[in-house]
DOVEX-719699 format. One line per field, with one value per residue (C-alpha): residue number from 0; x, y, z. Coordinates in pm, 1 decimal. Layout:
% DOVEX-719699
num (NUM|...)
x (X|...)
y (Y|...)
z (Z|...)
//
This chain:
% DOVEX-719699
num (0|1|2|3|4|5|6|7|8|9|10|11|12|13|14|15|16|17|18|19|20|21|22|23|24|25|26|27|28|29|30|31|32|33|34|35|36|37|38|39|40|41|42|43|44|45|46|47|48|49|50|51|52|53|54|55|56|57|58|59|60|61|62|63|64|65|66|67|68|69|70|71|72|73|74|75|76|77|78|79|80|81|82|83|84|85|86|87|88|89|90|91|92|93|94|95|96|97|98|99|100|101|102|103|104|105|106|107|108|109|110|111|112|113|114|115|116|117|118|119|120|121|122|123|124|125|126|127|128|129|130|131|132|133|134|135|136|137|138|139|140|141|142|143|144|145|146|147|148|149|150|151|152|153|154|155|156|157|158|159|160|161|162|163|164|165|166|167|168|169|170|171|172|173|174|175|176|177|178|179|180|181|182|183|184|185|186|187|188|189|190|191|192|193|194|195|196|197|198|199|200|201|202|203|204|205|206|207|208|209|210|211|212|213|214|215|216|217|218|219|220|221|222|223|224|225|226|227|228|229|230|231|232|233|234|235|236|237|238|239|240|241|242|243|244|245|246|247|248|249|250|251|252|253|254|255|256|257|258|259|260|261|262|263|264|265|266|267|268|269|270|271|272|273|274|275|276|277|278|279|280|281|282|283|284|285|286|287|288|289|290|291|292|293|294|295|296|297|298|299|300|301|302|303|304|305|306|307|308|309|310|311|312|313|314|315|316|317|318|319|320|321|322|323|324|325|326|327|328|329|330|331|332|333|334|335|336|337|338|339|340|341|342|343|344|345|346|347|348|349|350|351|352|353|354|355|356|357|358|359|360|361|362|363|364|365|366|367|368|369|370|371|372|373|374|375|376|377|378|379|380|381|382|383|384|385|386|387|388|389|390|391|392|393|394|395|396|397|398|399|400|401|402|403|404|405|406|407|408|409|410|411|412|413|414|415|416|417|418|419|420|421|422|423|424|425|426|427|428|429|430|431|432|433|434|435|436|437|438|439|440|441|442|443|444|445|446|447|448|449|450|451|452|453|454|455|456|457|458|459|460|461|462|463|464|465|466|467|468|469|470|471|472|473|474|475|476|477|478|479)
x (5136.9|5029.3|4672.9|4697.7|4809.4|4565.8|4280.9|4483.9|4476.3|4147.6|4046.2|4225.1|4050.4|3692.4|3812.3|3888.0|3572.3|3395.3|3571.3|3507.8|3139.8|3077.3|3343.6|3084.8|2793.9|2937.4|3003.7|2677.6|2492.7|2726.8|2607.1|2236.0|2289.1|2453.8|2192.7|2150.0|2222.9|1975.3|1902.6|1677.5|1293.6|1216.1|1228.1|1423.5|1709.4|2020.0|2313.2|2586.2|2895.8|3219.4|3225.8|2892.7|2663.6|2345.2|2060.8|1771.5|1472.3|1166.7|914.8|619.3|259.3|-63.7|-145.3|136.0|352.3|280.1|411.1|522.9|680.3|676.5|316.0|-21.6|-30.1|-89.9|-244.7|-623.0|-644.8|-664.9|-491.5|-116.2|82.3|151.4|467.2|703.0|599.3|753.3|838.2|1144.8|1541.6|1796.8|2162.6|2378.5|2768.1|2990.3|3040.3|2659.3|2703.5|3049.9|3092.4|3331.4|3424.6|3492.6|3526.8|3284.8|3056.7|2970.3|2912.9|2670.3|2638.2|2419.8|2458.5|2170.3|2260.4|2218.0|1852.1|1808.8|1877.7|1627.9|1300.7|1416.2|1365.6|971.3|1133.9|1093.4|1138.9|1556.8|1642.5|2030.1|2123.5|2428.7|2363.3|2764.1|2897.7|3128.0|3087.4|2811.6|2660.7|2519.9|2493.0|2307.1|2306.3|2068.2|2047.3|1742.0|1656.5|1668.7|1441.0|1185.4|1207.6|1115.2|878.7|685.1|673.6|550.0|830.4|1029.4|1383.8|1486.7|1801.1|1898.2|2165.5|2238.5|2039.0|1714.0|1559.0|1354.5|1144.2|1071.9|873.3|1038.1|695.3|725.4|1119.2|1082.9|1356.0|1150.1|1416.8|1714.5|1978.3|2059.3|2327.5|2191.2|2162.8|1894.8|2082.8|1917.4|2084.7|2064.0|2313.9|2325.7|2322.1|2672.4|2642.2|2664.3|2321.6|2199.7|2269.3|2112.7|1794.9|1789.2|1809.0|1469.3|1319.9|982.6|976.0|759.8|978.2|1292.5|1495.8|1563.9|1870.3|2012.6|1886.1|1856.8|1851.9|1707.6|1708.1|1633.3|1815.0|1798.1|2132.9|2197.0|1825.2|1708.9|1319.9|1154.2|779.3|598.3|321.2|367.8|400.2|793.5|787.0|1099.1|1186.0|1399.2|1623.1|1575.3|1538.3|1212.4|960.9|680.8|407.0|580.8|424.4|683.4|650.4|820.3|951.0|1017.4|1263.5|1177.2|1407.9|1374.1|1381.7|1069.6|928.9|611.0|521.3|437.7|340.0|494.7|435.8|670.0|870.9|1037.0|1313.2|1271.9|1308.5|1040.6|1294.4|1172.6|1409.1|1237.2|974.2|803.9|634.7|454.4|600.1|566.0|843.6|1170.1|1348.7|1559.3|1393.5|1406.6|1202.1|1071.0|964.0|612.0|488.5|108.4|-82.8|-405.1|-444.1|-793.5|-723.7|-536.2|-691.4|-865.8|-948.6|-813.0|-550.9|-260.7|-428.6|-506.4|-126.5|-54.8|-309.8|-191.5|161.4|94.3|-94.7|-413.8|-643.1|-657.6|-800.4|-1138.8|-954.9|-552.2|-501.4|-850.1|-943.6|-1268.8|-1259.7|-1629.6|-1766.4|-1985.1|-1800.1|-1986.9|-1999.2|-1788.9|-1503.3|-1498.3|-1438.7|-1173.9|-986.7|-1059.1|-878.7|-633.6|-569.2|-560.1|-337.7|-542.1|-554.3|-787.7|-1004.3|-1187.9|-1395.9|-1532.4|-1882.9|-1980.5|-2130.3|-2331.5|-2563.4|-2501.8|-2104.9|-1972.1|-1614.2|-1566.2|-1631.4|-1308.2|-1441.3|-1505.5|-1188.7|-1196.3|-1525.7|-1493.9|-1160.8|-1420.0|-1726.0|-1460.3|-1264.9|-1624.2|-1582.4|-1935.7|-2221.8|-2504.4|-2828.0|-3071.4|-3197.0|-2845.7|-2770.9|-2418.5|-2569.7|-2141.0|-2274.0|-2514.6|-2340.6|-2258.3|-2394.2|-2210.4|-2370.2|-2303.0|-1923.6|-1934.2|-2038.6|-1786.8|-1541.4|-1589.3|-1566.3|-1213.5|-1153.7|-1272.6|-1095.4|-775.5|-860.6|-937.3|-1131.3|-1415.2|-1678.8|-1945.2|-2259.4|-2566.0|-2512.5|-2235.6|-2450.0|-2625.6|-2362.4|-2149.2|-2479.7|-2600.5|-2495.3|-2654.2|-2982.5|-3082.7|-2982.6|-3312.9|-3250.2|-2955.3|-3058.6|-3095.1|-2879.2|-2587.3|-2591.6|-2350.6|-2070.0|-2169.0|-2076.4|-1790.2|-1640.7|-1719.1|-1553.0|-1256.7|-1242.0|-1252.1|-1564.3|-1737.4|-2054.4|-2096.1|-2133.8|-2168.8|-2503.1|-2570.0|-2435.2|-2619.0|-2638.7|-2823.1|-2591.3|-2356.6|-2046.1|-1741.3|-1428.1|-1267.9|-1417.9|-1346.8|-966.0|-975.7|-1175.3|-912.8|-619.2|-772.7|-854.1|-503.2|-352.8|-629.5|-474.7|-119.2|-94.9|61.2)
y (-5450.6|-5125.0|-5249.4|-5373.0|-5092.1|-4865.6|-5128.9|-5081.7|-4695.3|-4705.3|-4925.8|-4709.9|-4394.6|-4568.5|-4708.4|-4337.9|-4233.3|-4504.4|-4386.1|-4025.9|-4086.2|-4320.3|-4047.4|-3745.5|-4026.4|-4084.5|-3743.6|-3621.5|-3928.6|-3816.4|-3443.5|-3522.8|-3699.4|-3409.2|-3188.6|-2866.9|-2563.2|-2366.9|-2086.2|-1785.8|-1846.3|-1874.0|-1611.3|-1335.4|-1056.3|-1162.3|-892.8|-1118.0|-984.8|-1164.3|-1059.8|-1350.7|-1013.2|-1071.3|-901.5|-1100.3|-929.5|-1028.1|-879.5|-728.2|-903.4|-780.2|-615.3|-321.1|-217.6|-177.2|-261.6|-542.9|-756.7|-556.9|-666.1|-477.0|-225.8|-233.9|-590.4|-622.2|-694.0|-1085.1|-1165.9|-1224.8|-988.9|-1070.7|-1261.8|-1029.9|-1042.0|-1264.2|-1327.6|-1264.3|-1305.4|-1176.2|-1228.1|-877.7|-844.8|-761.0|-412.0|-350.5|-371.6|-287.4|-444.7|-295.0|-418.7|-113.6|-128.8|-411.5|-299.2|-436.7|-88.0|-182.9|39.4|-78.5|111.7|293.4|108.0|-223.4|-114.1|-16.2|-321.3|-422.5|-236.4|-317.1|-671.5|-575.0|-676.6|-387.7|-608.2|-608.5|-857.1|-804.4|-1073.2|-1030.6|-1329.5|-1446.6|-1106.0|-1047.7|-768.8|-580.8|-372.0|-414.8|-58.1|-58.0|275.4|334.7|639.3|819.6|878.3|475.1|484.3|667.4|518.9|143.5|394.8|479.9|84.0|-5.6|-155.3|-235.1|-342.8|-571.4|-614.6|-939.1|-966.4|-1231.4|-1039.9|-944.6|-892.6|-530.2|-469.6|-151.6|7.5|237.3|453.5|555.6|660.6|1014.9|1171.6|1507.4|1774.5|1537.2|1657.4|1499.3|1269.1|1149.6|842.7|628.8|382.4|101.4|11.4|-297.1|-342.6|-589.8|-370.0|-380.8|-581.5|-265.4|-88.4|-498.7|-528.6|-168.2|-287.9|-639.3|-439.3|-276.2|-596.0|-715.7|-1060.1|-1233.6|-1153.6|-1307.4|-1178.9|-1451.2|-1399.1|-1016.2|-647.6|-483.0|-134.3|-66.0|261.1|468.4|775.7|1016.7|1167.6|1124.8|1248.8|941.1|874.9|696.2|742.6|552.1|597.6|232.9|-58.0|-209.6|-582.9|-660.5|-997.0|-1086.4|-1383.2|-1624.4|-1945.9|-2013.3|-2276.0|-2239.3|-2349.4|-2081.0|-1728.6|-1499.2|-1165.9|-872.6|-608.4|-231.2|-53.4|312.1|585.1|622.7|231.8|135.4|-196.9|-186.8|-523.5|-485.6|-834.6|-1150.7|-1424.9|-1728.4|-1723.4|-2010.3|-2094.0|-2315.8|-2633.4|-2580.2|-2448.9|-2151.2|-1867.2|-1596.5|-1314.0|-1109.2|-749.3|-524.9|-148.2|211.2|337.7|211.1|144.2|-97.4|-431.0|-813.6|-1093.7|-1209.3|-1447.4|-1334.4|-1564.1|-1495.1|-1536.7|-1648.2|-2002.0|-2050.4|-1959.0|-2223.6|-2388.0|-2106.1|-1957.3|-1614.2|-1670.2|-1561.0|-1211.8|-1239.5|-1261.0|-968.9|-723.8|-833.8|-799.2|-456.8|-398.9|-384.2|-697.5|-780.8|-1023.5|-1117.9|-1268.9|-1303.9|-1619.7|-1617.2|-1385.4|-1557.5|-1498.3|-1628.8|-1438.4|-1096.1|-717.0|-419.9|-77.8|8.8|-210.8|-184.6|198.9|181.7|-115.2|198.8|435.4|223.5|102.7|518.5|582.1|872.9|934.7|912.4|1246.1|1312.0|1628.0|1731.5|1684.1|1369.6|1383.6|1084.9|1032.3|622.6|667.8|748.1|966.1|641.6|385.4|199.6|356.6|644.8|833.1|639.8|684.2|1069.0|1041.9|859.5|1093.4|1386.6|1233.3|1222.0|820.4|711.1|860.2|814.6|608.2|808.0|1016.2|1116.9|737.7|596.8|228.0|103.4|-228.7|-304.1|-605.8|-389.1|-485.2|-571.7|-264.1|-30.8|-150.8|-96.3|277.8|386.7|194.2|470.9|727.8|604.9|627.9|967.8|1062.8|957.1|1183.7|852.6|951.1|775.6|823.9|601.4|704.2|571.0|316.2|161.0|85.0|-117.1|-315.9|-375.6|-474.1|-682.1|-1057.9|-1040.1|-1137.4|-980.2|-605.2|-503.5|-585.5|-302.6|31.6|322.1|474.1|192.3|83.5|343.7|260.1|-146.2|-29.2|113.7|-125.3|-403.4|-163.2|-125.3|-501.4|-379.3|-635.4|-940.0|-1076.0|-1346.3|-1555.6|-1496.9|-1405.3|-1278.7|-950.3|-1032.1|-619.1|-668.2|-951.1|-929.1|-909.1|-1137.8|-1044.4|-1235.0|-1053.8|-729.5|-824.1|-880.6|-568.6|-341.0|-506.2|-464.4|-169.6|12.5|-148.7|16.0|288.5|269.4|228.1|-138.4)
z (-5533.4|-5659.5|-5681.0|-5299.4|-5209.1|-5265.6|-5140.5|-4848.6|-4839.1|-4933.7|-4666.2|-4405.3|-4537.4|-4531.6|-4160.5|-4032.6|-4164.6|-4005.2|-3678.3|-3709.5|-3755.1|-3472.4|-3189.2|-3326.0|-3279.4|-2943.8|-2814.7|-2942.9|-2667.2|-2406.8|-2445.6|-2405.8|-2129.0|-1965.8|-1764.3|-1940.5|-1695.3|-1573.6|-1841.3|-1867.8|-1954.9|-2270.9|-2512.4|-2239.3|-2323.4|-2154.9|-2063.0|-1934.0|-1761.4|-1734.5|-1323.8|-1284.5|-1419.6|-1588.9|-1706.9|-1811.0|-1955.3|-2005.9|-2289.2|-2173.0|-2145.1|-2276.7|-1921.9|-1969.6|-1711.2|-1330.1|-969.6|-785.3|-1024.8|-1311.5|-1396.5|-1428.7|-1137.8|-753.8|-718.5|-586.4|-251.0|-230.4|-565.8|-628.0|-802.3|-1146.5|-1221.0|-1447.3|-1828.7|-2055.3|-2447.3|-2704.7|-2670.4|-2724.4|-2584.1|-2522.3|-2560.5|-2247.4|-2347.9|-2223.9|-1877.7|-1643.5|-1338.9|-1102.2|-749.6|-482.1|-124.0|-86.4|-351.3|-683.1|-887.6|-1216.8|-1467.5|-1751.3|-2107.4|-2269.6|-2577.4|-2394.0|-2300.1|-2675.3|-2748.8|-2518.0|-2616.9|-3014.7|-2883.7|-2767.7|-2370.6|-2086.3|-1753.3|-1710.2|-1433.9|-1325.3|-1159.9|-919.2|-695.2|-678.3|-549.4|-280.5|-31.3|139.9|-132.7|-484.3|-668.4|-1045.5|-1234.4|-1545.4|-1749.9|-1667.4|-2078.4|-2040.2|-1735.3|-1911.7|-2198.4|-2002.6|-1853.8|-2218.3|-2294.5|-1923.9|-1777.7|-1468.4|-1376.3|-1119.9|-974.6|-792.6|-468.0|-257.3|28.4|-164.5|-498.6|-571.3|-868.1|-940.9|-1203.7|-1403.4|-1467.0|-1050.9|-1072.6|-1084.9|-1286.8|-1357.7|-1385.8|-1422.8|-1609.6|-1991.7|-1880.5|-1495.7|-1363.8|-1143.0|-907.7|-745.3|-437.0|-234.0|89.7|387.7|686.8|885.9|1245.4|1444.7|1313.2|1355.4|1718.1|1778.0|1598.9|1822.3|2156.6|2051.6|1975.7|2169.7|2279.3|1997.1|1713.0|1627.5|1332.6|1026.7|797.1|707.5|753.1|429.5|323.8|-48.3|-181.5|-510.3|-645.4|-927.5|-897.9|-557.4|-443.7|-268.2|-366.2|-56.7|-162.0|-499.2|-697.6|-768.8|-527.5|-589.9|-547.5|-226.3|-182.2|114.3|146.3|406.4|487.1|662.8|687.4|510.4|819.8|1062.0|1069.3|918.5|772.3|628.8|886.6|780.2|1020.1|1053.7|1103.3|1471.8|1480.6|1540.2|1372.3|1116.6|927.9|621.2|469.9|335.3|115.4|84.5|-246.5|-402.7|-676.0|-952.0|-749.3|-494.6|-228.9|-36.1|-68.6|148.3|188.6|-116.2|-11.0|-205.9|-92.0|-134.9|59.8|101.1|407.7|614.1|602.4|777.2|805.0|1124.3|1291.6|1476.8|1774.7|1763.3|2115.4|1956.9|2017.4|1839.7|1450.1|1395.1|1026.9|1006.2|676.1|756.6|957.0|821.6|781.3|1157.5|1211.9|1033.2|1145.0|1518.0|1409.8|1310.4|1635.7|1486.3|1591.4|1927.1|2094.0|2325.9|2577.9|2643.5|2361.8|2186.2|1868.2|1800.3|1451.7|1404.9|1676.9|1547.1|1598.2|1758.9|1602.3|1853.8|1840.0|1424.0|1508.1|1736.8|1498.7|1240.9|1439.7|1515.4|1133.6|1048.0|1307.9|1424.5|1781.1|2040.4|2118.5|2431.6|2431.5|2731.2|2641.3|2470.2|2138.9|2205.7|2514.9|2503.7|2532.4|2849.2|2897.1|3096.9|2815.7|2670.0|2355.5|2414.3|2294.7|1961.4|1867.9|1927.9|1722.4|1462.6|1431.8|1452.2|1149.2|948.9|930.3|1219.6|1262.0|1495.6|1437.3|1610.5|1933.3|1963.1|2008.0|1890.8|1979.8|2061.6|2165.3|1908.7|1643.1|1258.3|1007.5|627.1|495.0|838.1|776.2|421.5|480.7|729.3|497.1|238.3|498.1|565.7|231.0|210.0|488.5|334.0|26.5|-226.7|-479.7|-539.7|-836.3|-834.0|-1040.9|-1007.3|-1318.1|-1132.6|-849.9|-1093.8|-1254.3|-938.6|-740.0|-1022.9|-903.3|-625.0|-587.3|-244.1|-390.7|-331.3|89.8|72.2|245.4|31.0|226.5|194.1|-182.1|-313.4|-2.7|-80.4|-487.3|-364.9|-208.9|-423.2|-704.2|-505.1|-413.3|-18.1|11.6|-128.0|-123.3|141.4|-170.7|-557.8|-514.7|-217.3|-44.2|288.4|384.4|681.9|879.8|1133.8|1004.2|1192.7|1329.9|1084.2|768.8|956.1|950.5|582.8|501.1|707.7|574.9|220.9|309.7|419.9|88.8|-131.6|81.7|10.7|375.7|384.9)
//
């Protein structure tokens, strides 16, 4: 009996570990078939908050800090920004961040030790994500010793709402002459219906609002900073189709309407989640939808930056629905869409400077606004020759005039004219007088060659590659 009995308890003991075994066996299958939530990219700094706060940070790349989304600078005209940096991780404790809810406002502050822990990690881009919040109003304040210290390592901070996403680098917060203990808050708020309907009344016929009115601003102890040396990267949610022609408004002060770009952004899962802009001021902003009157760009190469130089009033068209983007530009008509894309105004001197254009000529108070700005010259015999077709090389040398005219800077010895020139094999075809503007703007990736090898100086150039040169030209600017 005794013997049987503990066969028996020994059987029972090697049954319940049998059973044990094969339930962990079992729960462990169950869990991988579970889809795993979505998580922070690899390798990022996560502040989490109990009130659906969190901060994820991304390490820095190679390329340092900059605008836009935290990467390498103001972006070259025709190239994406860079996507914020990436690399090491590191999860932070509740008692990094406070989340407080006041009056329809989510107030964030965010520790200096939480940043600490942050830069000890080798991460500078913080991401606070407050995407479940209730109210109007998400307000984030950082320590400005913090601030500058994300400053000294290149980085940026971005703070997520359900109305918009800003990235701003934390090298263009300027918290000169802030106190030891002040604060930078980053504040993003969904304008209340009554400012709305006062900005719909305004409204011209071809633009339709899409989703909220936000109003993003920066202070350093409750200065409000409005101007950067560094674009900030503003995304705007809405839910648009990506073949419609939508873009980024800015509402001024006095309510009038300036776009100021937009590309399509999209979540993990493909879905499009609104409008990114690349800014230097911050305002009230919306997406909109622009109806174009241009019925022949359609498939065109350059068509979306045909929509928004005519959103922003710039390019007009040849007849009432044609742009004939293929079509060649006079000298005259590239000065006026330079006057126009300045914003200088119109002059009309009582003599004319030029005997071929007429106080009666459409364009004759532009080009006097031109040659008095420094930016067109004439070509000879006191000749302005308005209806003669530019050339790539003409456009390239009022191009740097602009430039000039704006106060840019540019320093372009004569070995640069060398090595930016080099590629192309018809170098020797560019004027004397042309190949340092040509370097120029090739340096300042204002202009291309028509192909890797060839500039072509002495061809017309088309309306189409005029739109692209102005638009690159006012972001070189800081203008757009």
């Amino acid at each position: 009996m005794f013997f049987i009995d503990i066969l028996c308890k020994g059987g029972y003991l090697v049954l319940r570990k049998v059973i044990l075994k094969t339930l962990v066996l079992s729960i462990a299958l169950i869990l991988l078939t579970i889809p795993a939530l979505a998580a922070p990219p690899t390798g990022s700094t996560v502040i989490s908050n109990q009130l659906q706060g969190t901060i994820v940070v991304n390490p820095a790349s190679s390329g340092g800090g900059g605008g836009g989304a935290g990467g390498g600078g103001t972006p070259k005209p025709g190239e994406q920004p860079p996507a914020p940096p990436t690399g090491g991780s590191r999860v932070i404790s509740d008692i990094d961040m406070k989340v407080e809810a006041r009056d329809g406002t989510a107030i964030v502050t965010v520790s200096d030790e939480g940043i600490e822990k942050v830069l000890r990690q080798g991460a500078t881009n913080a991401v606070i994500q407050l995407k479940d919040i209730e109210g109007i109003q998400a307000k984030v304040s950082v320590g400005t010793a913090s601030i500058e210290k994300l400053a000294e390592k290149g980085g940026s901070i971005t703070v997520e709402s359900p109305w918009a996403q800003i990235t701003v680098d934390a090298g263009a917060i300027n918290t000169k002459g802030a106190g030891e203990n002040a604060r930078v808050s980053i504040n993003v708020k969904q304008v209340e219906q009554q400012e709305v309907a006062q900005v719909l009344e305004k409204l011209p016929e071809n633009l339709k609002p899409v989703g909220n009115i936000v109003d993003v601003t920066v202070a350093v102890e409750n200065t409000a900073q409005t101007a950067f040396t560094k674009r900030i990267r503003l995304v705007v949610a809405a839910r648009v189709e990506e073949s419609g022609n939508y873009f980024v408004y800015r509402i001024n002060d006095d309510g009038t309407l300036e776009c100021v770009g937009g590309e399509i952004v999209k979540d993990a899962g493909g879905n499009v989640i609104g409008l990114s802009a690349d800014l230097n001021h911050l305002s009230k902003y919306a997406v909109m939808k622009f109806e174009s009157k241009f019925m022949d760009i359609s498939g065109h190469w350059a068509k979306k930056d045909i929509l928004f130089m005519e959103a922003r009033g710039i390019a007009r068209g040849t007849e009432e629905s044609k742009f004939s983007p293929q079509a060649s530009i006079t000298r005259a008509q590239f000065a006026a869409l330079l006057v126009r894309s300045l914003g200088i105004q119109e002059y009309r001197p009582q003599e004319a400077t030029f005997k071929d254009v007429k106080p009666g000529d459409w364009s004759f108070g532009a080009i006097e606004a031109a040659y008095k700005a420094g930016i067109v010259s004439g070509i000879a015999a006191g000749n302005f020759a308005p209806d003669k077709n530019i050339t790539r090389q003409e456009m390239a040398v009022m191009m740097v005039r602009a430039m000039e005219y704006k106060n840019k800077t540019l320093n372009v010895a004569d070995s640069d004219i060398g090595r930016l020139l080099g590629s192309f094999a018809d170098k020797s075809s560019i004027a004397a007088w042309a190949d340092k503007a040509v370097a120029a703007c090739i340096g300042e990736g204002i202009m291309q060659g028509r192909t890797t090898t060839a500039f072509a100086p002495n061809e017309n150039a088309t309306r189409a590659e005029n739109v692209i040169v102005l638009k690159r030209l006012l972001m070189n600017l800081g203008l757009i």
